[in-house]
Structure formats: C-alpha cells, structure tokens
The first five atom37 places (N, CA, C, CB, O) and aatype in JSON, in Angstrom:
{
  "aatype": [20, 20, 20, 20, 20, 20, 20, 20, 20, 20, 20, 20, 20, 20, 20, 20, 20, 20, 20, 20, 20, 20, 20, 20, 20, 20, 20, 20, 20, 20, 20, 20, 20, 20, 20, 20, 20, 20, 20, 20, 20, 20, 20, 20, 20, 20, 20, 20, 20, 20, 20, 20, 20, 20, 20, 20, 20, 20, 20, 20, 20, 20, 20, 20, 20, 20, 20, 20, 20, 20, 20, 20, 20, 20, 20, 20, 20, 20, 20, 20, 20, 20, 20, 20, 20, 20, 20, 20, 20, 20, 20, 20, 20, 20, 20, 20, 20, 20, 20, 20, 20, 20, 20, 20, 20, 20, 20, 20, 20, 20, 20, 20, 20, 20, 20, 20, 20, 20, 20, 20, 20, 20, 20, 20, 20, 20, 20, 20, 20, 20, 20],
  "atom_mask": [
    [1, 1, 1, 1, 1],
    [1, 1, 1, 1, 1],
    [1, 1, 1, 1, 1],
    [1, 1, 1, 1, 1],
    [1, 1, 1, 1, 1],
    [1, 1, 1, 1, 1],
    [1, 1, 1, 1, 1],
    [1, 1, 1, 1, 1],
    [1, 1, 1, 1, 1],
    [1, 1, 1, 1, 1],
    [1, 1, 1, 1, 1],
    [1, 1, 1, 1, 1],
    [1, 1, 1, 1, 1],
    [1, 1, 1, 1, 1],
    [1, 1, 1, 1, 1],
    [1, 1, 1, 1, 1],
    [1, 1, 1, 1, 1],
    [1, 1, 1, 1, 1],
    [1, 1, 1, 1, 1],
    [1, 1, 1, 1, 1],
    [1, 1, 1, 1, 1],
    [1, 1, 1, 1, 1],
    [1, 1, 1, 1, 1],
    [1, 1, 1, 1, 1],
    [1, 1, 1, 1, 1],
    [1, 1, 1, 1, 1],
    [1, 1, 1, 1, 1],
    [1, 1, 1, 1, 1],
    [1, 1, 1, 1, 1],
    [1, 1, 1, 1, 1],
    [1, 1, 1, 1, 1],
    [1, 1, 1, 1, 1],
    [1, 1, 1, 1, 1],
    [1, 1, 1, 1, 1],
    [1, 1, 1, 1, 1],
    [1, 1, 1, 1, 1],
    [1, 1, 1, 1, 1],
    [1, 1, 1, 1, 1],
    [1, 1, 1, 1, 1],
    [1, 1, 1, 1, 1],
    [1, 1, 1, 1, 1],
    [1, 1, 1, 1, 1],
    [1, 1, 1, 1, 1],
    [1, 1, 1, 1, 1],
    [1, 1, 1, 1, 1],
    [1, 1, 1, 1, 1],
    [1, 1, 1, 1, 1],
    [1, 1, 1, 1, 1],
    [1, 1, 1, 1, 1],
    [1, 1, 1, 1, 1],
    [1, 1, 1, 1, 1],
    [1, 1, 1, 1, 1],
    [1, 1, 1, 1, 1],
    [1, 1, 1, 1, 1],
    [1, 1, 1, 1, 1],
    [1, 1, 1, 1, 1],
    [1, 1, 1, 1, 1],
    [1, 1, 1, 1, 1],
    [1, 1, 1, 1, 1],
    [1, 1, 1, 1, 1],
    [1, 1, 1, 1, 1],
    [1, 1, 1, 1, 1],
    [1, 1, 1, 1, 1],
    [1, 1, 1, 1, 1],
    [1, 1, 1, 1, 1],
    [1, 1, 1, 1, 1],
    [1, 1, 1, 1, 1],
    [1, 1, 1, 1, 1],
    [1, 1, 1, 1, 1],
    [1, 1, 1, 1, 1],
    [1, 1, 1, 1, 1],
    [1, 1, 1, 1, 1],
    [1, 1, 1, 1, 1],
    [1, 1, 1, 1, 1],
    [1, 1, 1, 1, 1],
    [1, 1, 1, 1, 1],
    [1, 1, 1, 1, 1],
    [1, 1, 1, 1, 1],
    [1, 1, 1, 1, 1],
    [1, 1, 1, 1, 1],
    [1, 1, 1, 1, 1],
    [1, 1, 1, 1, 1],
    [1, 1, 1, 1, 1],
    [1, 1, 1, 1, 1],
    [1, 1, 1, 1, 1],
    [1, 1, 1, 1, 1],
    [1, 1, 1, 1, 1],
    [1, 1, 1, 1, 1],
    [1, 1, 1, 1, 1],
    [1, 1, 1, 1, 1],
    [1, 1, 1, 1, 1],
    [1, 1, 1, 1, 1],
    [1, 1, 1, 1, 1],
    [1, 1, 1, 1, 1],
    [1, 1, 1, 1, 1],
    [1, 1, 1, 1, 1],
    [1, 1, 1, 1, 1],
    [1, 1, 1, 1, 1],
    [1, 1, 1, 1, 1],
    [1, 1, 1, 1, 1],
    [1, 1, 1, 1, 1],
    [1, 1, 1, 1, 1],
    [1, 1, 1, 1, 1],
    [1, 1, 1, 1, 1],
    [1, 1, 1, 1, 1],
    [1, 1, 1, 1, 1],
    [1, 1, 1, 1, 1],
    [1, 1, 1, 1, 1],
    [1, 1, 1, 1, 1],
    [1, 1, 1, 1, 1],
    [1, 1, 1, 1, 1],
    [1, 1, 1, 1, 1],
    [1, 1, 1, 1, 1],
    [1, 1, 1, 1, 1],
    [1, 1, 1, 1, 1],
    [1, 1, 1, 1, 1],
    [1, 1, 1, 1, 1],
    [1, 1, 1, 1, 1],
    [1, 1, 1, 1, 1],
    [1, 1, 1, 1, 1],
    [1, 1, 1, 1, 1],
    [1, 1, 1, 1, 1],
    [1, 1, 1, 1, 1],
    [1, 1, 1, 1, 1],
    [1, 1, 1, 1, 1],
    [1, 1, 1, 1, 1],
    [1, 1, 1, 1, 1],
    [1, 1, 1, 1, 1],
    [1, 1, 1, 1, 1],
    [1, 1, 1, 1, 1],
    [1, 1, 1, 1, 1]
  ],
  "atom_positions": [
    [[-124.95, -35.85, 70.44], [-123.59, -35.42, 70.65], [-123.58, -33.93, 71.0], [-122.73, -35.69, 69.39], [-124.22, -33.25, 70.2]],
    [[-123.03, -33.28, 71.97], [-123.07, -32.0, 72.42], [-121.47, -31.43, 72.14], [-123.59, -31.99, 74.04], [-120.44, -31.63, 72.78]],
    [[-121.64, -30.92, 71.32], [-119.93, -30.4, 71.34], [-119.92, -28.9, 72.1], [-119.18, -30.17, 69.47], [-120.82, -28.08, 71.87]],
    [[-118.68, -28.6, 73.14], [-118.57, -27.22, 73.29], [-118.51, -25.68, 72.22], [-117.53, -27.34, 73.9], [-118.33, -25.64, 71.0]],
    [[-118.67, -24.78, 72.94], [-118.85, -23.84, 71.69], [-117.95, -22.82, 71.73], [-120.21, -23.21, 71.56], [-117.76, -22.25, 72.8]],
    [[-117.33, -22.48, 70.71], [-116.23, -21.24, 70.84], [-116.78, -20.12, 70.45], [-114.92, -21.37, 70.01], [-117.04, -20.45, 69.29]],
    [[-117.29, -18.66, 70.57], [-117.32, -17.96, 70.21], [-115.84, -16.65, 69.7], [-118.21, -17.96, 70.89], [-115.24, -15.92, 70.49]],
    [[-115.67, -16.73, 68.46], [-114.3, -16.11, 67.7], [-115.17, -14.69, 67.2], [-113.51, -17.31, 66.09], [-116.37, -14.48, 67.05]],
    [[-113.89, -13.8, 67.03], [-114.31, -12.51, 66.64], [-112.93, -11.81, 66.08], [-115.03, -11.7, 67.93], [-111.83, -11.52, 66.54]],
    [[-113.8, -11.7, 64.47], [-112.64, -11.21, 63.4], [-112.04, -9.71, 63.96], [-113.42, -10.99, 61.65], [-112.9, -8.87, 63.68]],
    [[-111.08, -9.17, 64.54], [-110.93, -7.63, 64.48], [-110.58, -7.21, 63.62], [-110.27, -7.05, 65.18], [-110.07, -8.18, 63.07]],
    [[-110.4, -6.09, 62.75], [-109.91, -5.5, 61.41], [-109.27, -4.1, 62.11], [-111.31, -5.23, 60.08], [-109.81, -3.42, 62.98]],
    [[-108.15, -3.91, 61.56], [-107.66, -2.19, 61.75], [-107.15, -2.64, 59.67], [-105.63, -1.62, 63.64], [-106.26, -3.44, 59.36]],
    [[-107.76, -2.08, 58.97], [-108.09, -1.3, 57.67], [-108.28, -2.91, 57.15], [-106.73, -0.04, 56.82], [-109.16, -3.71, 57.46]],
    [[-106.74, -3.11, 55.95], [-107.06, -4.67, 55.45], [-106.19, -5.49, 56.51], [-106.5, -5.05, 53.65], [-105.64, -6.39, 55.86]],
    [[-105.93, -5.56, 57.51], [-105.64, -6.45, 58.47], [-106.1, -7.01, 59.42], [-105.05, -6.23, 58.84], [-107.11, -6.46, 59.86]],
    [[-105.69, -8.2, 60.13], [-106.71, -8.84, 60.73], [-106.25, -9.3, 62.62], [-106.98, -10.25, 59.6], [-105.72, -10.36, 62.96]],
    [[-106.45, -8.76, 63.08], [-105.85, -9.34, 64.79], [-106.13, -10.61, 64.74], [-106.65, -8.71, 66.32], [-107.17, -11.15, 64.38]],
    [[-104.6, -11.36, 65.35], [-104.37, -13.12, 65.65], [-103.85, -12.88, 66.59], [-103.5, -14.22, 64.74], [-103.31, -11.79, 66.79]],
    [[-103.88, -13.8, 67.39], [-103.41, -13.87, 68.84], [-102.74, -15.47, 68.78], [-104.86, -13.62, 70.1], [-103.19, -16.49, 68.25]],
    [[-101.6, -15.24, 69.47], [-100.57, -16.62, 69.49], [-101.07, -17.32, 70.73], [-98.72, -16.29, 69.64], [-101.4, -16.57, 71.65]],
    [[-101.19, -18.68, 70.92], [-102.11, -19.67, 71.74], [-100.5, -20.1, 72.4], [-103.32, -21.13, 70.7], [-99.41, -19.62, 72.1]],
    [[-100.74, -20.9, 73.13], [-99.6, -21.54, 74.18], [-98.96, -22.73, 73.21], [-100.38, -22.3, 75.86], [-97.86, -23.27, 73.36]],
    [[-99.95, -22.99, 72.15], [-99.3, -24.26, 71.49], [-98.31, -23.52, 70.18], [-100.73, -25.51, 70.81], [-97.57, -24.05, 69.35]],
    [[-98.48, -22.85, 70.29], [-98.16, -21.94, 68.59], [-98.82, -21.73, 67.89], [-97.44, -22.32, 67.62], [-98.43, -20.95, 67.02]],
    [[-100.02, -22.19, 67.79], [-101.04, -21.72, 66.84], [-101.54, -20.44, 66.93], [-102.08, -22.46, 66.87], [-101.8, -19.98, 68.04]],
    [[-101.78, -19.51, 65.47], [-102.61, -18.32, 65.75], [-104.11, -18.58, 65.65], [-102.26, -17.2, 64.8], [-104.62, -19.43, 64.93]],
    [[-104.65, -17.88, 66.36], [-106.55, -18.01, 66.63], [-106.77, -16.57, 66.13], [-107.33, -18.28, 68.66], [-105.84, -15.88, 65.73]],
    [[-107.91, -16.2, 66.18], [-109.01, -15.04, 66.6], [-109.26, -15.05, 67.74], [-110.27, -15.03, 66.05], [-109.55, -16.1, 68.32]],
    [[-109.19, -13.66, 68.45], [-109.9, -13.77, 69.86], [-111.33, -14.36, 70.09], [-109.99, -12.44, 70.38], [-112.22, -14.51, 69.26]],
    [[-111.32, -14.56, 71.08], [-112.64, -15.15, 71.26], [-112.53, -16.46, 72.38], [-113.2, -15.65, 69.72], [-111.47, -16.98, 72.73]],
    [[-113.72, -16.79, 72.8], [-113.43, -18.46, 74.2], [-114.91, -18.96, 74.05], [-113.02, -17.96, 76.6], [-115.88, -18.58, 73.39]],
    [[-114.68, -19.9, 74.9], [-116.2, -20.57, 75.35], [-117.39, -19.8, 75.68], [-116.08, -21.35, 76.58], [-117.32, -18.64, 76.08]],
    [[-118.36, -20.35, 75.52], [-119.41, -19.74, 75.21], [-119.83, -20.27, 77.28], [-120.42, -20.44, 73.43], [-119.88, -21.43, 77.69]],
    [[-119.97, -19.46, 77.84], [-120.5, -19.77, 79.59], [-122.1, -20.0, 79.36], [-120.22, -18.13, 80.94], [-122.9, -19.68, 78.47]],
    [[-122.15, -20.56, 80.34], [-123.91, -21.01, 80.21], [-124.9, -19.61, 80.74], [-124.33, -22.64, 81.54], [-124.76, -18.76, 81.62]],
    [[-125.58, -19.81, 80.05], [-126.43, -18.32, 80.04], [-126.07, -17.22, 79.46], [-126.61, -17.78, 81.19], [-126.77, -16.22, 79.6]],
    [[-125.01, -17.21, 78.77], [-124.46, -15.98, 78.11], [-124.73, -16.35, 76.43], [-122.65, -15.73, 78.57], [-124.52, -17.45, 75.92]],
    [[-125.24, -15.19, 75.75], [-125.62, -15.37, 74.55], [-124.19, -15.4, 73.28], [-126.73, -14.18, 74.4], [-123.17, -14.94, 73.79]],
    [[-124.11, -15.58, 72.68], [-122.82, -15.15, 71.31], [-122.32, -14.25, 71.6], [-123.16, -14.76, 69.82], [-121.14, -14.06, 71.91]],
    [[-123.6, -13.23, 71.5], [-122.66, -11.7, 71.28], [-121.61, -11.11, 72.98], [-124.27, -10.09, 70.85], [-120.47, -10.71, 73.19]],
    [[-122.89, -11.39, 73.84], [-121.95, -11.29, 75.36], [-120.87, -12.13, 75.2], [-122.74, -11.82, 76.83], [-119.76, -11.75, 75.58]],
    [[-121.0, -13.1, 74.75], [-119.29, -14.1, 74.96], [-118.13, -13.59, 74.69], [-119.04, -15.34, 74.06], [-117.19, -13.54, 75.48]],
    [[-118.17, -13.0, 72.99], [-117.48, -12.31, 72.42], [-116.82, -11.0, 72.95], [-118.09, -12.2, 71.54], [-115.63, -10.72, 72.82]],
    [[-117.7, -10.28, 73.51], [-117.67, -9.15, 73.95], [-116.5, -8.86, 74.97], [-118.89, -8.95, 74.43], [-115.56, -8.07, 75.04]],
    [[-117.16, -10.16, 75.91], [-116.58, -10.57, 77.19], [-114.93, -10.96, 76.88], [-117.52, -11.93, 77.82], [-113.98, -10.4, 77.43]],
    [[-114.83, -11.76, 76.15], [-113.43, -12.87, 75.53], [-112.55, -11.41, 75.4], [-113.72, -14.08, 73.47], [-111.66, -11.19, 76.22]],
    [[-112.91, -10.34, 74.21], [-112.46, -10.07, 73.73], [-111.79, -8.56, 74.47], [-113.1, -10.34, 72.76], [-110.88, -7.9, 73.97]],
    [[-112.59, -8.19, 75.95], [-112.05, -7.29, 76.52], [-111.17, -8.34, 77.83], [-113.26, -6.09, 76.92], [-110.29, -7.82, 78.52]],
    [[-111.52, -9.61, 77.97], [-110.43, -10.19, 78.23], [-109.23, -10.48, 77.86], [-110.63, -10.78, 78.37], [-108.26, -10.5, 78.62]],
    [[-109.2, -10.75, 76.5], [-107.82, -11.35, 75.88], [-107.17, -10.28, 75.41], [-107.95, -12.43, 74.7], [-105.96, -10.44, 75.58]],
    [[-107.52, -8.9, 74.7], [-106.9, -7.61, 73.95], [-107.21, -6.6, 74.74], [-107.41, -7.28, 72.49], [-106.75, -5.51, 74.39]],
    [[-108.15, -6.66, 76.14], [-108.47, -4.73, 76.51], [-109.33, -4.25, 75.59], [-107.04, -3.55, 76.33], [-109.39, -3.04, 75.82]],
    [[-109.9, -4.46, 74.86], [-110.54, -4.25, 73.95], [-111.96, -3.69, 74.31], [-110.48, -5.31, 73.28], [-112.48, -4.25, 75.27]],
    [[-112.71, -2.64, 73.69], [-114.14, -2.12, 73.89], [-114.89, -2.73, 72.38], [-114.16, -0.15, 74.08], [-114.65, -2.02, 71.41]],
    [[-115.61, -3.76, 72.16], [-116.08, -3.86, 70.82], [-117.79, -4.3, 70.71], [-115.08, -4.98, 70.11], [-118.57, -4.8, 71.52]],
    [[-117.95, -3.83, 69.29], [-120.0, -4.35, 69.04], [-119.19, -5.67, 68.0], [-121.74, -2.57, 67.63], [-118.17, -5.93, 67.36]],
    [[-120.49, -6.21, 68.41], [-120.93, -7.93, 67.4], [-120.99, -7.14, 65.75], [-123.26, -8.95, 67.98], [-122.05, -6.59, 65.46]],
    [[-120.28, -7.13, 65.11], [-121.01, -7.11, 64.09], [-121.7, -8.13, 63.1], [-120.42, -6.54, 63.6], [-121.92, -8.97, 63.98]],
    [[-122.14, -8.63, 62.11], [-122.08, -9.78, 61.09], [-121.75, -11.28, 61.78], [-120.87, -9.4, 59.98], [-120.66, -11.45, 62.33]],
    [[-122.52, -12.1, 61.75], [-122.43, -13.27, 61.39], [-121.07, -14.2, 60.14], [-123.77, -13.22, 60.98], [-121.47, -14.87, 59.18]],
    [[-120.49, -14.13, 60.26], [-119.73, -14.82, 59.47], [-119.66, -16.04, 59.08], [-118.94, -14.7, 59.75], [-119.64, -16.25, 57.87]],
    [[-119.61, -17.11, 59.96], [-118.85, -18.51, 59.36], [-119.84, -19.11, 60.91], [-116.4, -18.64, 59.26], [-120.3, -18.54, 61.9]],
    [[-119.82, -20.46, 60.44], [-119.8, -21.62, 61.45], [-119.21, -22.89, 61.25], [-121.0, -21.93, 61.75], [-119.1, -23.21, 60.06]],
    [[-118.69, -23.94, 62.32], [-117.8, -24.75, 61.16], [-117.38, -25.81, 62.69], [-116.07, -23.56, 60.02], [-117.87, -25.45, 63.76]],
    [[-116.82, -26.61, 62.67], [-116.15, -27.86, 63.69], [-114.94, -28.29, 63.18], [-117.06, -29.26, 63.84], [-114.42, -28.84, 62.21]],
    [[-114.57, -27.44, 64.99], [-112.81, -27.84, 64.94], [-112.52, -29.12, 65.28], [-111.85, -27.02, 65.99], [-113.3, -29.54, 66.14]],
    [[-111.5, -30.09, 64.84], [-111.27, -31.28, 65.63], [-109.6, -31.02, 66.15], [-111.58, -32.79, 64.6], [-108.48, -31.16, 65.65]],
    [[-110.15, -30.58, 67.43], [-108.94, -29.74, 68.25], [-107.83, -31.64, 68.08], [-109.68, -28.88, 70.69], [-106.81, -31.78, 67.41]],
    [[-108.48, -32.65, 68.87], [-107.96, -33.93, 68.98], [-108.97, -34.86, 68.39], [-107.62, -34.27, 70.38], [-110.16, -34.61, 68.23]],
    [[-108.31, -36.04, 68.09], [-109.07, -36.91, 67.35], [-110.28, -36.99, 69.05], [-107.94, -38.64, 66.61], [-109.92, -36.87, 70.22]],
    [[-111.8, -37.23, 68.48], [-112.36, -37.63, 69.22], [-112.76, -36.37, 70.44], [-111.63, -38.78, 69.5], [-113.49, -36.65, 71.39]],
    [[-112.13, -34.91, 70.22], [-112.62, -33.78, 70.48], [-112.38, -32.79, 69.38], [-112.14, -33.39, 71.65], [-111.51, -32.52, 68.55]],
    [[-114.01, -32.23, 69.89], [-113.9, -31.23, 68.57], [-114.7, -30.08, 69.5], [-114.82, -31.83, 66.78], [-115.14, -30.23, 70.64]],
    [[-114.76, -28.79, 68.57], [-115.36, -27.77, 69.4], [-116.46, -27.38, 68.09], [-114.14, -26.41, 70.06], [-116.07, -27.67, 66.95]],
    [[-117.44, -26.91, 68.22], [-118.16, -25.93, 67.55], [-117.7, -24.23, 67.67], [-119.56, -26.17, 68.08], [-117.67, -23.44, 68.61]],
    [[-117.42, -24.15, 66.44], [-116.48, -22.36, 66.41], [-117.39, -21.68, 65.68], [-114.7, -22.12, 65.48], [-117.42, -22.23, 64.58]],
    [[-118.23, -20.67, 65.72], [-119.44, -19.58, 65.76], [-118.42, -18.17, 65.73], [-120.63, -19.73, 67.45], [-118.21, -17.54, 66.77]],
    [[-117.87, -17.81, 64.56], [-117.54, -16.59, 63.9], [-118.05, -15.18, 63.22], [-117.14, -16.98, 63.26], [-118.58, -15.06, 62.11]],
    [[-117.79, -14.23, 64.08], [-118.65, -12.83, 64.21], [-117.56, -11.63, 63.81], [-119.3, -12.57, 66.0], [-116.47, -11.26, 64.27]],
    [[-118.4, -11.21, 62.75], [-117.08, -9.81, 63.1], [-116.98, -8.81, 64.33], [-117.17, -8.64, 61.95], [-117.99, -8.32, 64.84]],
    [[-116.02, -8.61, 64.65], [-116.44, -7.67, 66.29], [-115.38, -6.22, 65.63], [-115.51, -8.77, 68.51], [-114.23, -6.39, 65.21]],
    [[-115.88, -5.26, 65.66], [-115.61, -3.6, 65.5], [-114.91, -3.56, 66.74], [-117.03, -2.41, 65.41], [-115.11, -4.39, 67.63]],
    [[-114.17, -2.71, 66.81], [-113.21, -1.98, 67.76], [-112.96, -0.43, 67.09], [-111.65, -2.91, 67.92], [-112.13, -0.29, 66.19]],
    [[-113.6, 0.48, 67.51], [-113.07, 1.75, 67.19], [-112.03, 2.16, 68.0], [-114.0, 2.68, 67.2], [-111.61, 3.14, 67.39]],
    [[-111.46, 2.05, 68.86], [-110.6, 2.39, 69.97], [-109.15, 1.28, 70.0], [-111.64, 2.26, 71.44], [-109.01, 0.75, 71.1]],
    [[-108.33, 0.97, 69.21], [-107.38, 0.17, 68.9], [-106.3, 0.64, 70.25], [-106.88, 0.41, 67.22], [-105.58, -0.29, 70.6]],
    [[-106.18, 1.43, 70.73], [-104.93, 2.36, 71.9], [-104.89, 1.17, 72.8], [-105.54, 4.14, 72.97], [-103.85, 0.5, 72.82]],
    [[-106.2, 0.74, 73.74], [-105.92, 0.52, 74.86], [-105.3, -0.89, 75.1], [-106.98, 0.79, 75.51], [-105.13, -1.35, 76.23]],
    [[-104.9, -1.67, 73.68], [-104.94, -2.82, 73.66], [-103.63, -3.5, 74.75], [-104.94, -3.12, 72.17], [-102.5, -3.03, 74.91]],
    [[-104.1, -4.43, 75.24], [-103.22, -5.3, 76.35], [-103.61, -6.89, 76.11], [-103.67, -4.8, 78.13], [-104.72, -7.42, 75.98]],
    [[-102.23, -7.49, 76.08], [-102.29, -9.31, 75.43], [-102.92, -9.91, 76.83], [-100.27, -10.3, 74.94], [-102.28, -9.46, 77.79]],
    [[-103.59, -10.47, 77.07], [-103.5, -11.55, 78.24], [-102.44, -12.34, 78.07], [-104.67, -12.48, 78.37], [-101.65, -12.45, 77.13]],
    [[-102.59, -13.21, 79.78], [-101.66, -13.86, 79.67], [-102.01, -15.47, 78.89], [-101.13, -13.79, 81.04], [-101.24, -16.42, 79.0]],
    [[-103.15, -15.53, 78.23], [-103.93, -16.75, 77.57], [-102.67, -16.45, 76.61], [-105.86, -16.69, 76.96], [-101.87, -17.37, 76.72]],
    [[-102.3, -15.62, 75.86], [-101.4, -15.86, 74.79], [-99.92, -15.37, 75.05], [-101.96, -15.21, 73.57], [-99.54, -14.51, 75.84]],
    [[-99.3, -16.02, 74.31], [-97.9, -15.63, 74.15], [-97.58, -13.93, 73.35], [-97.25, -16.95, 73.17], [-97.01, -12.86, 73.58]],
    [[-98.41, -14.63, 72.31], [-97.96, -12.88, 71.55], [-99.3, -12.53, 70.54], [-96.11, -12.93, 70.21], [-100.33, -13.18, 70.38]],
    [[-98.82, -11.06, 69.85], [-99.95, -10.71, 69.26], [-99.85, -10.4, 68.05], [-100.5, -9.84, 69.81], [-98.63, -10.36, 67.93]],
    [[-100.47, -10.04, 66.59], [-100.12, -9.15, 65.74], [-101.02, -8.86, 64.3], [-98.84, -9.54, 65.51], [-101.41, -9.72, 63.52]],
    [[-101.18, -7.66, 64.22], [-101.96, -7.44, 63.01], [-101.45, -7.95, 61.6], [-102.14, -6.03, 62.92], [-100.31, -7.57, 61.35]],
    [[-101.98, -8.64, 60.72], [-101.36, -9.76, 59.89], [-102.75, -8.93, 58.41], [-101.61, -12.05, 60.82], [-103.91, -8.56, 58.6]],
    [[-101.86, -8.93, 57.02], [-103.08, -9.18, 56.14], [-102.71, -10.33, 55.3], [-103.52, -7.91, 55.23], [-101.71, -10.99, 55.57]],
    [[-103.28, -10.54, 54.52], [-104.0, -11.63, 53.5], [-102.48, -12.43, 53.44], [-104.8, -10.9, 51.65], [-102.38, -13.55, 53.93]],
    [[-101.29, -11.75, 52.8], [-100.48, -12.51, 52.55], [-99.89, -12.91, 53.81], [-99.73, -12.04, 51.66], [-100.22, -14.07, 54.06]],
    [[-99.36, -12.55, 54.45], [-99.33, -12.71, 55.69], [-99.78, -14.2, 56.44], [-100.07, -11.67, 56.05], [-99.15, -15.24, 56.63]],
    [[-100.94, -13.85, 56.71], [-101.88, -14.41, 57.4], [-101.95, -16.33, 57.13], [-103.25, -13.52, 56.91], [-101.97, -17.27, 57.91]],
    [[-101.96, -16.23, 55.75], [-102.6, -16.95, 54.62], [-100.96, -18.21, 54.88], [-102.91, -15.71, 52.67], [-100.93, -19.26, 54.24]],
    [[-99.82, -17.86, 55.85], [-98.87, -18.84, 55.84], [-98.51, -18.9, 56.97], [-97.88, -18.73, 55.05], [-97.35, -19.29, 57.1]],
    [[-99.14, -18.62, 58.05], [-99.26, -18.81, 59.68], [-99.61, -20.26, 60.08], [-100.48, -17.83, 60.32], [-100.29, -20.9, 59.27]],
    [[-99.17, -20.93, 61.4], [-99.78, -22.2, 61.82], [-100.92, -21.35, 62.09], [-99.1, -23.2, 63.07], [-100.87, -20.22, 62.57]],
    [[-102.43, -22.29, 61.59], [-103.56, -21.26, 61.96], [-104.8, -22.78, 61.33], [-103.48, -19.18, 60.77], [-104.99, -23.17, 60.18]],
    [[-105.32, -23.22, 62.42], [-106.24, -23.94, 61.76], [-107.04, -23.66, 60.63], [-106.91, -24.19, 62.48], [-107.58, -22.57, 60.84]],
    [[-107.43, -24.17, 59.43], [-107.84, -23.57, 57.81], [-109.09, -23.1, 58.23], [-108.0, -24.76, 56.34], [-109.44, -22.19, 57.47]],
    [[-110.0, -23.34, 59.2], [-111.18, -22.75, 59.65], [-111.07, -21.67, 59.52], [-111.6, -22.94, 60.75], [-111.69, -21.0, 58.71]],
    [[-109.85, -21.09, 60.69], [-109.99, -19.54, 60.53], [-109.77, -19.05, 59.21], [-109.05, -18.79, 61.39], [-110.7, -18.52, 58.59]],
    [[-108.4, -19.2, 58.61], [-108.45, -19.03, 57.2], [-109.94, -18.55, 56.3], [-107.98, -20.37, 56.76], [-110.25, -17.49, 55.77]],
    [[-110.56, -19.71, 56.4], [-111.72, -19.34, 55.61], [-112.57, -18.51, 56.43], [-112.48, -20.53, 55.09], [-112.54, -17.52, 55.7]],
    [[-113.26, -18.19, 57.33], [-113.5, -17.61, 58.05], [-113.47, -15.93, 57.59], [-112.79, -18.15, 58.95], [-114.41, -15.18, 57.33]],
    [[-111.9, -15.66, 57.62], [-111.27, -14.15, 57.17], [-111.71, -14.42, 56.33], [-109.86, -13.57, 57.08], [-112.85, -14.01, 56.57]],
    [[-111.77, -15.07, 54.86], [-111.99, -14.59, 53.52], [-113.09, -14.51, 53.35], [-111.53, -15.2, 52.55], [-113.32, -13.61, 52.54]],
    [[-114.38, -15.23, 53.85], [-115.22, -14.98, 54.09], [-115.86, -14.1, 54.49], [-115.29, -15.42, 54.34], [-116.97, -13.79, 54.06]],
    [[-115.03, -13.34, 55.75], [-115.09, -11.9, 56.21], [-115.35, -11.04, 55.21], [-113.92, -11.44, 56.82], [-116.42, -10.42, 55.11]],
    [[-113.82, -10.9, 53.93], [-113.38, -10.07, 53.19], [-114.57, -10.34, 52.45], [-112.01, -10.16, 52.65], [-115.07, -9.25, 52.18]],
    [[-115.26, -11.28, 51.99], [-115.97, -11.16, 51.17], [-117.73, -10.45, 51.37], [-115.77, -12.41, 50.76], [-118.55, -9.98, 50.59]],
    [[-117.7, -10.67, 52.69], [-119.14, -10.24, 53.04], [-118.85, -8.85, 53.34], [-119.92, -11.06, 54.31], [-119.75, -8.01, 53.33]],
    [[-117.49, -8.51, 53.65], [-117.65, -6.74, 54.49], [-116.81, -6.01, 52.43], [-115.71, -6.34, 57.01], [-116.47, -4.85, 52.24]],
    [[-116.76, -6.62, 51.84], [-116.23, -5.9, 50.62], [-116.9, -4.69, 49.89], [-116.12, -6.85, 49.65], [-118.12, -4.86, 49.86]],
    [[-116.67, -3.99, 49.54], [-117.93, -2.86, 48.83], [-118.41, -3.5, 47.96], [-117.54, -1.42, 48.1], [-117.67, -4.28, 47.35]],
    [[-119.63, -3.43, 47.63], [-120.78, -4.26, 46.38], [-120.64, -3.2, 45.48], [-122.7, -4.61, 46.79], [-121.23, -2.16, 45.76]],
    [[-119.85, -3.26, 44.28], [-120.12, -2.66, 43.15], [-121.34, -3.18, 42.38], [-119.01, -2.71, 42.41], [-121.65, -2.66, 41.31]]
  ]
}
C-alpha cells in the first residue's frame, strides 16, 4: 500500500501556533506533498514560503501519524517544527481562506483534525525547558 505524504510544519511566534484555514474549513499546519525527489526538509521549506512568504530551518522531528482524509484515502502526515525568525513578511496564499496565530486554549476547539492537535502538544512537550 503506498500512501501519499504530507510534509506539515509547526510555526511558533512565543506560546502560539500558525493554522492556516483550508477551503473546507478545516485548520491545518502549513505544509503539502512531499514532490518526488525532494527530501522532508526541502518540502517543508518549499510549502511553507509558498503558503505564508515565509523564510524558515527544519527544526525537530515531531510526530508521524495517518490521516484518513476519506474513507479508503488516507495520507501519511510527517511533522517538523519549522523556525521562522522573520514573522513581517508573511502573505496567505490563495490555498487558504484565512490565517491566525492560535494558543493552547484556543487551538484545542478549532475544526482541526486530532492529528494535528497532538502533534502541537507534542511539540510543547519536546521544545519545553527540561528542569
């Protein structure tokens, strides 16, 4: 079975998290298909100065997990944190309707497949300070 692959990328500006609104209403993480010959981190890279204007590095490994977009399709979704020091230049594509920095409470009551959900907390938990 070969499922397609999404490459997603958490953005953070402090405890918040960039979602981007999809054509259906759902919020995602930026991020798209993975093109043939292009590795994770180029995908991401690529997606993400497509969909926000965005300049960003791969950071962390996060999550891996299978969406079942429709019964009988599903995608493989490969979750990375991606850094953005430069938040200014940001511009929505036209892939989405709208945009917005969201935290925990927030976030946590959005249409938003539970993947991503866990995903972010997962985030929070691997980028947290280790006392």
């Amino acid at each position: 079975m070969h499922l397609p692959v999404s490459i997603k990328g958490i953005v953070r500006k402090e405890d918040q998290v960039l979602l981007l609104r999809n054509e259906r209403g759902s919020w995602e993480l930026p991020g798209g298909r993975l093109d043939p010959g292009e590795t994770p981190e180029e995908c991401l890279l690529r997606e993400v100065r497509e969909e926000c204007n965005l300049i960003g590095t791969v950071g962390q490994l996060v999550d891996v997990w299978v969406y079942e977009v429709l019964p009988e399709k599903q995608v493989l979704i490969v979750t990375y944190v991606c850094k953005c020091s430069d938040l200014a230049p940001f511009t929505l594509s036209d892939e989405h309707t709208e945009y917005g920095w969201f935290n925990r409470n927030e976030w946590e009551n959005l249409p938003m497949p539970e993947g991503y959900k866990h995903s972010i907390v997962k985030m929070q938990h691997l980028c947290s300070p280790k006392t």
